[in-house]
N, C-alpha and C positions, 0 to 999 in steps of 0.2 A: 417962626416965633410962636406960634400956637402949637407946634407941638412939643416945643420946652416947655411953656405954660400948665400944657394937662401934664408933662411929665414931672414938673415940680409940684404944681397939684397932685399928683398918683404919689410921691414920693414923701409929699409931705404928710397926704392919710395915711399913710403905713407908718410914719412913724407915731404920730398921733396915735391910731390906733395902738401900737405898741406900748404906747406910754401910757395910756389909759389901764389897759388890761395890766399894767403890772403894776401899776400903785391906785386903783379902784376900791372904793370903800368893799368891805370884807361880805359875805353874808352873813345875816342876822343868826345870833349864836355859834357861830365858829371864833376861834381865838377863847374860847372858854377860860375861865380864875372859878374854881370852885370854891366857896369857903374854906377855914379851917373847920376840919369837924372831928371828931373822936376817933380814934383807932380803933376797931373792934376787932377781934379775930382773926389778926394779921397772921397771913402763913408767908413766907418766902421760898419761892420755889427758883430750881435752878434745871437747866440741860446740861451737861459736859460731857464734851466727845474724849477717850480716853486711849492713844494709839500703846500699844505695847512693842518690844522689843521682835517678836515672834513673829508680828505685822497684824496680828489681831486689834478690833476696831472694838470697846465697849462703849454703849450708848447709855447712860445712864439719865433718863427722862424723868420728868418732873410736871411738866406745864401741862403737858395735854391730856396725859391720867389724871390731873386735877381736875379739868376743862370737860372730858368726858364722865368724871364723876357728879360734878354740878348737874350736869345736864341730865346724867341719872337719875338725881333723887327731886331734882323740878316736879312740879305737882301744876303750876299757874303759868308761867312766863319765860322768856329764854330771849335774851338780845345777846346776836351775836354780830360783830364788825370786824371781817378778818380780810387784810389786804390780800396773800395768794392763799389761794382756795382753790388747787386744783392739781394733777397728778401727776404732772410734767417727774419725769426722773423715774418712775412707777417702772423701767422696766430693767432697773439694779435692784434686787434681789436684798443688798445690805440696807436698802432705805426702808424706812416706817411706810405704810398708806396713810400719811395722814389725813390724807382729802377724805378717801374713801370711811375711814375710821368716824372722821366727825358727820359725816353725810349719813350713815348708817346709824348712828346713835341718834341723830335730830329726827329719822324718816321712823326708825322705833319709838321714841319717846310718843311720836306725833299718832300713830295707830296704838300705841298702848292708854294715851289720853288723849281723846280726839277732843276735849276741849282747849287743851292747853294752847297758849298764845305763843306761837315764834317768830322771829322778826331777826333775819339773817341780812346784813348789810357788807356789800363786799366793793372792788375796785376794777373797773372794767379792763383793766387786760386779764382777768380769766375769761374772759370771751376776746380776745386781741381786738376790744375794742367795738365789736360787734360785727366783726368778721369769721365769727366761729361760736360754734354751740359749744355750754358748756357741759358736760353729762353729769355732774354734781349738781347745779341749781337745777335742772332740767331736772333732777329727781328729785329733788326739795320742791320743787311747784308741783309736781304731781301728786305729793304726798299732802299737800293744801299747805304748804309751808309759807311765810312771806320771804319774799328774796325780794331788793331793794341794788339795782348797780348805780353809784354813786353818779352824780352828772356833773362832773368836774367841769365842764363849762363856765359857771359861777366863780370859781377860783380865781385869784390871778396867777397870769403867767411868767411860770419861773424861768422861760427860756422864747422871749418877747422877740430874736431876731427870727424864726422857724412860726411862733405863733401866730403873729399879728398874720401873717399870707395867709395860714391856716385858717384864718376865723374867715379873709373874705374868701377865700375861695374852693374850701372841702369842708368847711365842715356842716355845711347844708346839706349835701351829699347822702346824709346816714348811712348806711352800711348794712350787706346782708348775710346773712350767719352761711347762707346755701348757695353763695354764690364763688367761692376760692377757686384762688388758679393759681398762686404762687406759691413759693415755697414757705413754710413757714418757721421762724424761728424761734416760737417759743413753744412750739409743739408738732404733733404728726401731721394732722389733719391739714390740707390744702384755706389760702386764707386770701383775702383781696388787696388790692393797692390801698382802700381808702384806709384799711388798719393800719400798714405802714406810714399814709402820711400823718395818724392820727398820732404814734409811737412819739416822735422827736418834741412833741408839747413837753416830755417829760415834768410830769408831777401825777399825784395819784393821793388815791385816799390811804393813808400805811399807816392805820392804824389796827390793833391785835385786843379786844375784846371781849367781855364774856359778864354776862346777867343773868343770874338765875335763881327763881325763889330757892328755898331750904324752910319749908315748915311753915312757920310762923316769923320769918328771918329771910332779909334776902343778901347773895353774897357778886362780888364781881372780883375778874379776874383783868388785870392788865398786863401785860407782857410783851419781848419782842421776838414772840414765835408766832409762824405761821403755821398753817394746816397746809403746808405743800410737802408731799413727798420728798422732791427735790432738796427741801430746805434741813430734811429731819435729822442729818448729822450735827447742824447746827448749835455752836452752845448758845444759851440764851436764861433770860434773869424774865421772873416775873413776881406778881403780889395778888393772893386774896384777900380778902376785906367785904367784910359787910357795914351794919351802922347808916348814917345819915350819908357817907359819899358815897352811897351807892346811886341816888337818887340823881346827884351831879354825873356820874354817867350817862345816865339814860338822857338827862338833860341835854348832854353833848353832843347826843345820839341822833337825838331829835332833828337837831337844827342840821345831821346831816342826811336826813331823812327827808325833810324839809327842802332844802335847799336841789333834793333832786328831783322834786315834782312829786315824790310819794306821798300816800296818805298816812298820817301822822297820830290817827284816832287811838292805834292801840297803845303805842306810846304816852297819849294823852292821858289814856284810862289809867296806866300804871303809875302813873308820875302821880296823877289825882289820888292812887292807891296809894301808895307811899305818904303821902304828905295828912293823910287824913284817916289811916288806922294806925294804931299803935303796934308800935315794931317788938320787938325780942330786945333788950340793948343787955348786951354785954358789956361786961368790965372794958373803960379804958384803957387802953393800953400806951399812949398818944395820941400826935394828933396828923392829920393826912388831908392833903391838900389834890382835887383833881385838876389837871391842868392839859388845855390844845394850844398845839401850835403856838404862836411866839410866846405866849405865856409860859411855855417850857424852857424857851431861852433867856425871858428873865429870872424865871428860877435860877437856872443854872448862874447865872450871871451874879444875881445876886448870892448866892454862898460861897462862892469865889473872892467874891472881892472884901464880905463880910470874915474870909480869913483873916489868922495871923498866925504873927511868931509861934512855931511849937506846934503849931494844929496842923493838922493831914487832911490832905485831899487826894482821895483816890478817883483813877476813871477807867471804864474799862469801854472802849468802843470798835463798832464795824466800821463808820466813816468820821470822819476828823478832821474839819476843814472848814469852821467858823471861826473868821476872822476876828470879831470881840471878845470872844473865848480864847483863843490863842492869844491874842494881847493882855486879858487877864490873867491868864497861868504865868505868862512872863511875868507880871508886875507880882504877883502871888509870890515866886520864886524867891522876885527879888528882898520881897518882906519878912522871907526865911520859913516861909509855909513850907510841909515836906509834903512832897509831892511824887506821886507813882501815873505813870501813865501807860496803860497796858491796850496795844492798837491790835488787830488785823494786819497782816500786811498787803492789802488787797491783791493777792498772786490767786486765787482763785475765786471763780464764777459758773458753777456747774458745768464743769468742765471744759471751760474755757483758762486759758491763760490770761492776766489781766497784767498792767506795765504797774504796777506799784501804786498810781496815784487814786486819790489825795495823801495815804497815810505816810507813804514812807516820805516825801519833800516837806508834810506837817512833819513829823517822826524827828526829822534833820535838823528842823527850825527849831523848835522842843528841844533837845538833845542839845543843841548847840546853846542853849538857853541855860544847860545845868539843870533839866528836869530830867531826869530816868523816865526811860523808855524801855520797853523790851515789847518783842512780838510774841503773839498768838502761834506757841508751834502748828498748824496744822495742815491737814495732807488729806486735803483736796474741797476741805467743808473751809466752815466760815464760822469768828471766831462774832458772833452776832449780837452780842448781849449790847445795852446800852444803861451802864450803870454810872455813879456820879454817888462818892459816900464823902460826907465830909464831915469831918470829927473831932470838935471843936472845944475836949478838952475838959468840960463840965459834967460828965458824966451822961454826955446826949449824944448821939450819933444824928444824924441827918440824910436821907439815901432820897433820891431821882431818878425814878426809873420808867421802862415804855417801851414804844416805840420808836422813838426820836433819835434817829444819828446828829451830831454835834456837826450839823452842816448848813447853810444858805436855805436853802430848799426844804429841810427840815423843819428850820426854826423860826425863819422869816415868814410864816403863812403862805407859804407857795403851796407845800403837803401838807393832806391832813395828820396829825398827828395826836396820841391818847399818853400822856406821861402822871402818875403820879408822884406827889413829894411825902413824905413821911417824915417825922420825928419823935424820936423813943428813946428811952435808956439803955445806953451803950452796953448794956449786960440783958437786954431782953431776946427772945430766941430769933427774931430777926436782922435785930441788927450783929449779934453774934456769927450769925452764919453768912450774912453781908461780907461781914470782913472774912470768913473764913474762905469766902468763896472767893474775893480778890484775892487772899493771900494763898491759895492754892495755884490758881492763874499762874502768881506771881515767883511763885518757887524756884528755884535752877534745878532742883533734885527731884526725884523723889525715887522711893526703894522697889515698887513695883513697875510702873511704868514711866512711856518718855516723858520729860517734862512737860509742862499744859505751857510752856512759854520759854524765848528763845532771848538772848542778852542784842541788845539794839545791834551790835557788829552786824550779826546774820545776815538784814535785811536792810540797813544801811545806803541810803542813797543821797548822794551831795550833790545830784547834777543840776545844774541853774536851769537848764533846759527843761526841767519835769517840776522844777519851783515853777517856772514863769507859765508853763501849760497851765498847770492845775490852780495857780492866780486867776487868767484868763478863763476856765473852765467854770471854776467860782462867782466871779463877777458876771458873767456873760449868759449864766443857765443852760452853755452847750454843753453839758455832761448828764449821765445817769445818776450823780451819790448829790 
């Protein structure tokens, strides 16, 4: 009898525990609503990977020549928040260095202005967790850089049957960078058990960042590119912007600075800088909203549903598999909104094979809906972007963009996530190349190369079995998207 007692007892803190860690009030300044505030100096930048007939790859990059320019002409301050930061894939020949690329421009900037402030904020699986050194940050703290690894602890958990065991009983543990014995899989270097058990919490800080003065003027970059080699075939959407939401940035920034035990003063000082000299202001151009975590999924949520008859809603994403969003597009559909939906087909993962899920069983449900669908041609990269334009007919376009996949984990405050919203004149040079860049995606043709996207048959999947997985996968937090 007493040891049913402890064991209902044992059985019932774990779930307790579980249940607390996954619906726990949030940390203070996460979930971020930026004001509306002025468009200044909107650039829209894009990646696209471009295969040709001959089997030639062209990479035509945008984000990080941006990224690396900012950082150029900084004179005072530099916040950077970039989920993978590090060189995994480095030893394909066809990939960028992007790790090395941004590490080498922060480590110059930083000996060319040794007063300059940086404040680089990343997501600890580039250390697997604390099972491995990183030789990027490692060379950014020598260079007097700050480097900030997010403490996801605070979070809740997006995968509470693996977690709740992990809180009581590894992750007091910590872990040591010089102690690997196993193999490891997300790079060369020898790594320990405790990273692995720390892996299956699955959630992470994914968001993609960039602050940096310009003069008299400060501008920020939000995007869904990474600085990993590995990722740099990748196409992907991003926006600079200067004006008053730059300040909502760093704001955002803060609270995840904060919330990892780091000190928070230089932050303090710029955010105090901002607010209390006068900026440069540029012509408006619109107006642009910054936005974390679930505050992205009510965005989305709400331009959706504020559709109608006549009006367009475009999407272009890497994972695709929130349940309220997929119920709104249905109801969208059915109100005669025209509607394109351009997925990944999740088939590759750096060089692994992936079974299709969540996109192609969402894909099916979609499709079987009366929405058009068509896949992401591509061959062997990842079609990454995370875009959402809805065009509403009045002469206004409206675009949502980040880092945020249209998923549980994403959008429910499990991940950290950086999205902004924008609204402009359907004729201004961003929202022009918004749609140009969907409707390029979206082409069956084109006269030089293969198409950037393939007619839904291609990738087509009706099996109940990969619907009801990836249901399960979804509700439950046992997945990586």
């Amino acid at each position: 009898m007493t040891m049913k007692l402890v064991a209902s007892l044992l059985l019932f803190a774990f779930i307790g525990m579980g249940v607390w860690h996954s619906y726990k009030p949030l940390p203070e300044g996460i979930r971020f609503t930026g004001n509306p505030a002025p468009l200044m100096s909107p650039r829209l930048l894009t990646d696209t990977t471009r295969h040709f007939p001959s089997g030639e790859t062209k990479l035509d990059h945008e984000i990080f020549d941006e990224a690396l320019g900012l950082i150029a002409q900084a004179e005072h301050f530099i916040l950077i928040d970039m989920f993978l930061y590090n060189s995994t894939g480095s030893e394909d020949s066809e990939l960028r260095p992007l790790a090395q690329q941004l590490t080498d421009a922060l480590i110059e900037k930083k000996h060319a202005t040794p007063d300059i402030d940086i404040v680089v904020i990343s997501d600890p699986l580039n250390t697997f967790y604390g099972g491995n050194r990183s030789p990027e940050f490692d060379a950014l703290k020598e260079a007097g850089i700050e480097v900030i690894i997010t403490r996801l602890e605070p979070l809740r958990d997006s995968n509470p049957t693996w977690s709740a065991l992990w809180r009581v009983c590894c992750q007091w543990l910590g872990n040591n960078p010089d102690g690997g014995w196993l193999p490891n899989a997300l790079g060369n270097e020898k790594t320990t058990l405790r990273s692995y058990l720390a892996l299956p919490n699955f959630k992470a800080n994914h968001r993609k960042i960039l602050v940096a003065d310009a003069g008299d003027q400060f501008s920020a970059l939000v995007s869904s590119a990474n600085p990993h080699d590995g990722s740099s075939r990748h196409s992907n959407i991003g926006l600079t912007f200067s004006g008053p939401a730059v300040k909502d940035v760093i704001e955002s920034e803060r609270a995840v600075a904060h919330m990892s035990g780091a000190s928070t003063q230089t932050l303090d000082r710029w955010l105090n800088e901002l607010a209390t000299t006068p900026q440069a202001q540029p012509e408006k151009e619109g107006i642009i909203k910054v936005l974390t975590e679930s505050a992205i999924r009510d965005q989305a949520l709400d331009m959706i549903k504020r559709s109608r008859q006549g009006e367009a809603i475009d999407i272009a994403m890497f994972y695709f598999s929130h349940r309220p969003i997929i119920e709104a597009l249905k109801a969208a559909q059915q109100r005669g909104v025209r509607l394109r939906l351009l997925l990944d087909a999740n088939k590759d993962a750096f060089g692994h094979e992936k079974n299709g899920i969540p996109n192609r069983p969402v894909g099916h449900e979609l499709y079987q809906a009366g929405i058009p669908v068509r896949w992401c041609n591509t061959q062997g990269e990842q079609c990454h972007s995370k875009l959402l334009i809805y065009s509403p007919g009045q002469g206004s376009q409206e675009l949502l963009l980040g880092s945020a996949n249209f998923t549980r984990r994403n959008l429910d405050d499990l991940n950290l996530e950086s999205n902004v919203w924008l609204k402009t004149a359907n004729d201004h040079p961003v929202a022009t190349k918004a749609a140009a860049f969907f409707d390029e995606q979206w082409q069956r043709e084109h006269p030089s190369h293969l198409p950037l996207s393939l007619p839904y048959a291609e990738w087509a999947d009706d099996s109940r079995l990969k619907y009801w997985q990836y249901r399960f996968m979804e509700a439950t937090g046992l997945s990586t998207f």
